[in-house]
C-alpha atoms as an extended CHARMM CRD file, in Angstrom:
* protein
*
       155  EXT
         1         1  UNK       CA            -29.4340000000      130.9170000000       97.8180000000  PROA      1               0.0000000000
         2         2  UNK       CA            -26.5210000000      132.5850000000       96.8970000000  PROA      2               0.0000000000
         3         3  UNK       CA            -24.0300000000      134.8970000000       98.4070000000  PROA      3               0.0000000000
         4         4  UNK       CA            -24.3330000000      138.7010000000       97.4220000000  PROA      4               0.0000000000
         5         5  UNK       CA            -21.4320000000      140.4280000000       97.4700000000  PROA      5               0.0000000000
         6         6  UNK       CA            -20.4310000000      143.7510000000       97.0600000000  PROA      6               0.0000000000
         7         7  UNK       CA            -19.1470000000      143.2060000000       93.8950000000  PROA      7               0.0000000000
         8         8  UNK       CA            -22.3360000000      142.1340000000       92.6460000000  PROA      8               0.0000000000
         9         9  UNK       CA            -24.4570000000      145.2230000000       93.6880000000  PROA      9               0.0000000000
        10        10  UNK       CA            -23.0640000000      148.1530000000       91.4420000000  PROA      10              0.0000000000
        11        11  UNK       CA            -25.1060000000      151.3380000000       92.1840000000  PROA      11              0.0000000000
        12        12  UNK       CA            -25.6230000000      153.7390000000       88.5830000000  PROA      12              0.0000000000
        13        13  UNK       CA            -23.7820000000      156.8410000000       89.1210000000  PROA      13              0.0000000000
        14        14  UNK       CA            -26.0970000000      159.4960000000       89.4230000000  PROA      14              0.0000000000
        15        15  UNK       CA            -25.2360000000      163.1870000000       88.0410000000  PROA      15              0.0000000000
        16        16  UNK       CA            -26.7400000000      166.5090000000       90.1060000000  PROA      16              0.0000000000
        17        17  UNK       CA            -29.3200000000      168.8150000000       88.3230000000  PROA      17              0.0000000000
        18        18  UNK       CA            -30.5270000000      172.0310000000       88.8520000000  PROA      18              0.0000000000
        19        19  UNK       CA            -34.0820000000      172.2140000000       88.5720000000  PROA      19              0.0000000000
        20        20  UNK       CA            -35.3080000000      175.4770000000       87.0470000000  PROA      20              0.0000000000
        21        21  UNK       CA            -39.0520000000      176.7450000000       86.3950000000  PROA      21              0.0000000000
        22        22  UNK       CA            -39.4330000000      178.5910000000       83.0590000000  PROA      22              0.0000000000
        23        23  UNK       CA            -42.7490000000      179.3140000000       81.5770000000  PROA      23              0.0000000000
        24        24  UNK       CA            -44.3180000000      177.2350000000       84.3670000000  PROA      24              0.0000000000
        25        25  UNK       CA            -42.4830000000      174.0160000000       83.5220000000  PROA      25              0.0000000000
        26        26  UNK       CA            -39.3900000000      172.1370000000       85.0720000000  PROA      26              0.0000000000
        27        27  UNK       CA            -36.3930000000      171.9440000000       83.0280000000  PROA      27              0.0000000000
        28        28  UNK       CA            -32.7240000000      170.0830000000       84.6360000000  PROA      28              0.0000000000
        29        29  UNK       CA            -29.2410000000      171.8550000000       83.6940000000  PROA      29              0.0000000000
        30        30  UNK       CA            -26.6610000000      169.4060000000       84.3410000000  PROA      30              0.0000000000
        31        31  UNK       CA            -24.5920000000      171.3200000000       87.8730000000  PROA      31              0.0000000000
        32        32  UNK       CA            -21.3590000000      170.7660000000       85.8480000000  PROA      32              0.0000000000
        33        33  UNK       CA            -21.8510000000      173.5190000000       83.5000000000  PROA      33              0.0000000000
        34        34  UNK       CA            -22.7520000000      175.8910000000       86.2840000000  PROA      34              0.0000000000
        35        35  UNK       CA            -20.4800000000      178.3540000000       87.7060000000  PROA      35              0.0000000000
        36        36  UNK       CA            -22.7120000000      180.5970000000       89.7850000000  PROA      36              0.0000000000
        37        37  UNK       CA            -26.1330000000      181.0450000000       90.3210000000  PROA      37              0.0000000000
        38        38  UNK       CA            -26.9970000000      185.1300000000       90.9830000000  PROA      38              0.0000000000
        39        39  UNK       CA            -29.5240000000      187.3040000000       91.2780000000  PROA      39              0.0000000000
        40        40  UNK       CA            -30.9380000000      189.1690000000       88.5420000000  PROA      40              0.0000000000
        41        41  UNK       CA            -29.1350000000      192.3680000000       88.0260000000  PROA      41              0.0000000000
        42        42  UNK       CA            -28.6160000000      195.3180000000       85.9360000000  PROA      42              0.0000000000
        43        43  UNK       CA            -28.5690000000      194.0790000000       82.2750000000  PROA      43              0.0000000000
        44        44  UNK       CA            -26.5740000000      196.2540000000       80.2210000000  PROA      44              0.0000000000
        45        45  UNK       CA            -28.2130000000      195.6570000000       76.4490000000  PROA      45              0.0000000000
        46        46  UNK       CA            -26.1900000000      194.9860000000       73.0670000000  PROA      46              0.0000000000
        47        47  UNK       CA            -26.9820000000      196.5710000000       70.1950000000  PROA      47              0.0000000000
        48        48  UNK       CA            -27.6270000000      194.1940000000       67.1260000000  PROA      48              0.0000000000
        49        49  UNK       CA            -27.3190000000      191.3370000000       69.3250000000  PROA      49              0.0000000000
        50        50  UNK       CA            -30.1370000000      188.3760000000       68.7300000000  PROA      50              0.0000000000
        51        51  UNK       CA            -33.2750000000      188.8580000000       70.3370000000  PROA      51              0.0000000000
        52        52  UNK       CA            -32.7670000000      185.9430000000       72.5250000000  PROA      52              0.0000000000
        53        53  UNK       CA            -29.7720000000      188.3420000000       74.1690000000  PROA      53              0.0000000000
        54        54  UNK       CA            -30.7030000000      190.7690000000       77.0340000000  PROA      54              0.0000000000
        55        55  UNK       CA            -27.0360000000      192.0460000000       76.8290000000  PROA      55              0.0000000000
        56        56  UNK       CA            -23.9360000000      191.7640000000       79.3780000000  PROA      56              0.0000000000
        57        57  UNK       CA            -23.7710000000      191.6540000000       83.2580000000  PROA      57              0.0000000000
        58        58  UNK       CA            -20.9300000000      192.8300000000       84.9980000000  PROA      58              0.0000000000
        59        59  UNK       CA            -19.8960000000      189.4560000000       87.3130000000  PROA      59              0.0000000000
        60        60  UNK       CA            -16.6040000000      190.4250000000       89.8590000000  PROA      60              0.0000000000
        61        61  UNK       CA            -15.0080000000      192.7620000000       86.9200000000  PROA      61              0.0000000000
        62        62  UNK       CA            -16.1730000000      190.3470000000       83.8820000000  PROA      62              0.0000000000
        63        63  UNK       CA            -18.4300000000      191.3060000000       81.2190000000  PROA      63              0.0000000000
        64        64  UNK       CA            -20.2540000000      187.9820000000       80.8220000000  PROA      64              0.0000000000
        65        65  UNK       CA            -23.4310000000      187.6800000000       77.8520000000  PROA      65              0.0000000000
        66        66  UNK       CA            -26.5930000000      187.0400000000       79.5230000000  PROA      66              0.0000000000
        67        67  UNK       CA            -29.2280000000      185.1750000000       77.1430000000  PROA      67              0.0000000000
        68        68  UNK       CA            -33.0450000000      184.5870000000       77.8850000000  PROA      68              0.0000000000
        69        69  UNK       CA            -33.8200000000      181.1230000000       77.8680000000  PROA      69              0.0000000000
        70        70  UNK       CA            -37.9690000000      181.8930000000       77.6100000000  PROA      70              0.0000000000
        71        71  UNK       CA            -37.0260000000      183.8540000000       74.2440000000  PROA      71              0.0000000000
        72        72  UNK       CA            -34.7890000000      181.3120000000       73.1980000000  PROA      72              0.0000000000
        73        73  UNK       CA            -37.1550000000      179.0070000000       73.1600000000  PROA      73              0.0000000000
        74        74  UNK       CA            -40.0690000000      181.1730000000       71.5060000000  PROA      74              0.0000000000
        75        75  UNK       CA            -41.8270000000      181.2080000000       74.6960000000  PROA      75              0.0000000000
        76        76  UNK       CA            -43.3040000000      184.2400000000       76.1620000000  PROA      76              0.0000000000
        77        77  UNK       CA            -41.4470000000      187.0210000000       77.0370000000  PROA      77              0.0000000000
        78        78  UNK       CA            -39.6850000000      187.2900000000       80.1510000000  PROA      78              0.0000000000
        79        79  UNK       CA            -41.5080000000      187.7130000000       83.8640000000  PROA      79              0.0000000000
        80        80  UNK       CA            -38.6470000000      188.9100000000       86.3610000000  PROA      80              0.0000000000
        81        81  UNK       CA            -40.0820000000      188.7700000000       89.9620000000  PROA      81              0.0000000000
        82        82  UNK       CA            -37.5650000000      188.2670000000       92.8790000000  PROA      82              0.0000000000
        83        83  UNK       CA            -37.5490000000      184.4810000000       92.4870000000  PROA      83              0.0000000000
        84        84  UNK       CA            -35.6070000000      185.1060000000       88.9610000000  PROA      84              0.0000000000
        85        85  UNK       CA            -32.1320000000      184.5450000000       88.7680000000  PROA      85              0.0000000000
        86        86  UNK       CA            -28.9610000000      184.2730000000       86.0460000000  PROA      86              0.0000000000
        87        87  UNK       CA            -27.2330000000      181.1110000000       85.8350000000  PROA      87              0.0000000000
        88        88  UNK       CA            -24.1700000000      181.1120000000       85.0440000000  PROA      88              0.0000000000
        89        89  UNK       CA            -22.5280000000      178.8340000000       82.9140000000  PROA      89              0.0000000000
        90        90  UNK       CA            -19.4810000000      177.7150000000       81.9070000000  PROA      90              0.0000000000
        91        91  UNK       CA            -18.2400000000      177.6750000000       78.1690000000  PROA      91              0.0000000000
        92        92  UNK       CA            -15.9320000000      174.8120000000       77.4010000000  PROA      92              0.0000000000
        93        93  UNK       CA            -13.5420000000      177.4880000000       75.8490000000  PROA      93              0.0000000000
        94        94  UNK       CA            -13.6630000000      178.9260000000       79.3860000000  PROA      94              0.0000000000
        95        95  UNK       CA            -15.7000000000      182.0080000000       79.2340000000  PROA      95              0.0000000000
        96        96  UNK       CA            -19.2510000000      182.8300000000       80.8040000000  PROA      96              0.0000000000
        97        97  UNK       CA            -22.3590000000      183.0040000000       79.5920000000  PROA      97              0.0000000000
        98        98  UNK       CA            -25.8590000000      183.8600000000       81.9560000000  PROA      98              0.0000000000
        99        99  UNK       CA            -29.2300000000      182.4380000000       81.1000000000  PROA      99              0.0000000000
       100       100  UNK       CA            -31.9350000000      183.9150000000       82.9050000000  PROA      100             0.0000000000
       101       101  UNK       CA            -34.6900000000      181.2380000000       84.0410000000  PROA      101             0.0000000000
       102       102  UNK       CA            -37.6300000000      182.3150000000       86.1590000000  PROA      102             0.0000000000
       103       103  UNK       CA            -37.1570000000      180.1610000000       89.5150000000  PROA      103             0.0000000000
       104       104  UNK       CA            -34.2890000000      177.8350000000       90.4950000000  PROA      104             0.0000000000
       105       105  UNK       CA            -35.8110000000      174.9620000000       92.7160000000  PROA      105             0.0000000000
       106       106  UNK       CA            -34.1570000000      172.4130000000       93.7830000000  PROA      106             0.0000000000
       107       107  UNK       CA            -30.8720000000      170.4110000000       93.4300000000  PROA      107             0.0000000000
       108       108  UNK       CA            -31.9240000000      166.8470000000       92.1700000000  PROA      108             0.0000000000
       109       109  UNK       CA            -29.8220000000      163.3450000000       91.6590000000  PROA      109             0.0000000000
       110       110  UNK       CA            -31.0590000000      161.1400000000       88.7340000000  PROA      110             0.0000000000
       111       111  UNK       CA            -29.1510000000      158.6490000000       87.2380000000  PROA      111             0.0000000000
       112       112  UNK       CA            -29.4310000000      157.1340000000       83.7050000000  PROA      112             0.0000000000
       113       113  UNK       CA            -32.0600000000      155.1100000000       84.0550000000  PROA      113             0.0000000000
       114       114  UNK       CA            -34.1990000000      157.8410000000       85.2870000000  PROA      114             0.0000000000
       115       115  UNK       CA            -33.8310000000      159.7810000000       81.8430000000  PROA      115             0.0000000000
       116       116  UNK       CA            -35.3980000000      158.3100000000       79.0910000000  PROA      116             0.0000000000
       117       117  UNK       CA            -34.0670000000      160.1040000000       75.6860000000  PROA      117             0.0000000000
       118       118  UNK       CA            -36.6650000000      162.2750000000       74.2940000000  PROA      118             0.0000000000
       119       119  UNK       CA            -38.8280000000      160.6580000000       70.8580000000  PROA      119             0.0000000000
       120       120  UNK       CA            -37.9960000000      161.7660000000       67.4060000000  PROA      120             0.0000000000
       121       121  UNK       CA            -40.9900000000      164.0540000000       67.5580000000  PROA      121             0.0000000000
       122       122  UNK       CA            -39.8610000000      165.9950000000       70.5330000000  PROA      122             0.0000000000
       123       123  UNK       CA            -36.3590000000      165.6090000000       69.5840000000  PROA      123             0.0000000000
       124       124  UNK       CA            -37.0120000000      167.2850000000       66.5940000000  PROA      124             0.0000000000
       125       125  UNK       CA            -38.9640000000      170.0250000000       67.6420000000  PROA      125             0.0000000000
       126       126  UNK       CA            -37.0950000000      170.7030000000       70.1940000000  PROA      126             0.0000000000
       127       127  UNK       CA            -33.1770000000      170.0760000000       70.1720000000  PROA      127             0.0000000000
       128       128  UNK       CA            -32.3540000000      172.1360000000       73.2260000000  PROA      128             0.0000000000
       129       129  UNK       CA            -33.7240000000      168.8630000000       75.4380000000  PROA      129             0.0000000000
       130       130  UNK       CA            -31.3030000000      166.2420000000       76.3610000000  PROA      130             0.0000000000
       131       131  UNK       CA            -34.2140000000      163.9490000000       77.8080000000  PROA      131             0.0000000000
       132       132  UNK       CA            -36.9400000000      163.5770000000       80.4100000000  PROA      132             0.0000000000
       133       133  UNK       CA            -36.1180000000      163.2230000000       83.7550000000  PROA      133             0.0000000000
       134       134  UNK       CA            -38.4710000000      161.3980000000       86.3830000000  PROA      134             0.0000000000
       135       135  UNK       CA            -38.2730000000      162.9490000000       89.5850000000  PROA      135             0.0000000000
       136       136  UNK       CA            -41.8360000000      160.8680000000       91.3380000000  PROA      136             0.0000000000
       137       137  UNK       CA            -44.6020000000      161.6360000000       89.2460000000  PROA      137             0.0000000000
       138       138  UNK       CA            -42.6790000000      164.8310000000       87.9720000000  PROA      138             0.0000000000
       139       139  UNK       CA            -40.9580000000      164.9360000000       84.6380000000  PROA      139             0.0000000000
       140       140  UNK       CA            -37.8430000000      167.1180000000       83.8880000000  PROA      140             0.0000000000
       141       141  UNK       CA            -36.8010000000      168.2470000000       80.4790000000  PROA      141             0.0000000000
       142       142  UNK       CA            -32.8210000000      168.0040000000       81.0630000000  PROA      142             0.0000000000
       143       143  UNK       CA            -31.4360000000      170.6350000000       78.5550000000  PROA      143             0.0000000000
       144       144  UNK       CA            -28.5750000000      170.0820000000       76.0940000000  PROA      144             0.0000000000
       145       145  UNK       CA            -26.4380000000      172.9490000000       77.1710000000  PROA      145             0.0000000000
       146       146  UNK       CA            -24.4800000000      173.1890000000       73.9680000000  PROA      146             0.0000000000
       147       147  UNK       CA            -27.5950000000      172.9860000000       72.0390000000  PROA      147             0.0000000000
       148       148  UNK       CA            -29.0000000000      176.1480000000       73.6870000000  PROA      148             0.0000000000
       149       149  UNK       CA            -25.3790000000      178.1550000000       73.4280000000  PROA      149             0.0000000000
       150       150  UNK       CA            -24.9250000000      176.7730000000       69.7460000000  PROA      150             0.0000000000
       151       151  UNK       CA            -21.1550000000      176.8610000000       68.3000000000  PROA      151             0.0000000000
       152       152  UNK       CA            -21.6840000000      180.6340000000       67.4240000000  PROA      152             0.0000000000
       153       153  UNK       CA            -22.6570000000      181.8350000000       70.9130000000  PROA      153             0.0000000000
       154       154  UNK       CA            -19.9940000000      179.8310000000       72.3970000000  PROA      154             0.0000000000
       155       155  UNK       CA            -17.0780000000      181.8990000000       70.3650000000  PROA      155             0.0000000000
């Protein structure tokens, strides 16, 4: 039998998730796009903005765009109870933006092997998910942040 050393073990790097609940399901945002995590607050709305928009927050003297991730996903219409909150994310051009999500549960590691890409079916259907996270018997849709902004949102 051989020598192991510790050369030969290489651990997969694991990245950090939030896990959120919307529409009773668990969905994983990736904890480098988030800037703050706050509760939900007066929403100030916009006037011809997309229906997905609930309008601005005022964050420490920014105006930052808050967007519901239920209606952007043509689920039900938002349920704010005190578990909601606004995540907020950042842009890569570095600005704000604050999606609301219903719960925020846990912090979770999972490396790559524990995400297995979503199939063409889903994928299609669905481009705001990233993959499926395993998390025990629990799966986690792991969103595709810049899918959900979109170029035009992120301007």
């Amino acid at each position: 039998m051989s020598d192991i050393t510790m050369y030969d073990v290489v651990e997969k790097e694991k990245k950090q998730y939030i896990v959120v609940k919307i529409g009773g399901e668990h969905y994983g945002i990736d904890i480098s796009y988030i800037d703050n995590i706050v509760r939900l607050s007066k929403i100030t709305r916009v006037p011809k903005a997309p229906s997905y928009y609930r309008g601005v927050i005022n964050l420490r003297g920014e105006v930052v765009p808050v967007m519901s991730l239920r209606r952007r996903m043509d689920l039900d219409d938002d349920e704010f109870t005190d578990a909601s909150r606004i995540i907020i994310l950042k842009l890569d051009g570095g600005g704000l933006m604050g999606v609301i999500v219903d719960e925020v549960k846990e912090v979770l590691s999972l490396s790559e092997d524990d995400i297995e890409a979503p199939s063409s079916t889903l994928k299609s259907k669905n481009s705001f998910i990233n993959g499926v996270g395993k998390n025990g018997d629990e799966l986690i849709s792991i969103f595709e942040i810049s899918s959900i902004i979109g170029e035009n949102e992120a301007s």
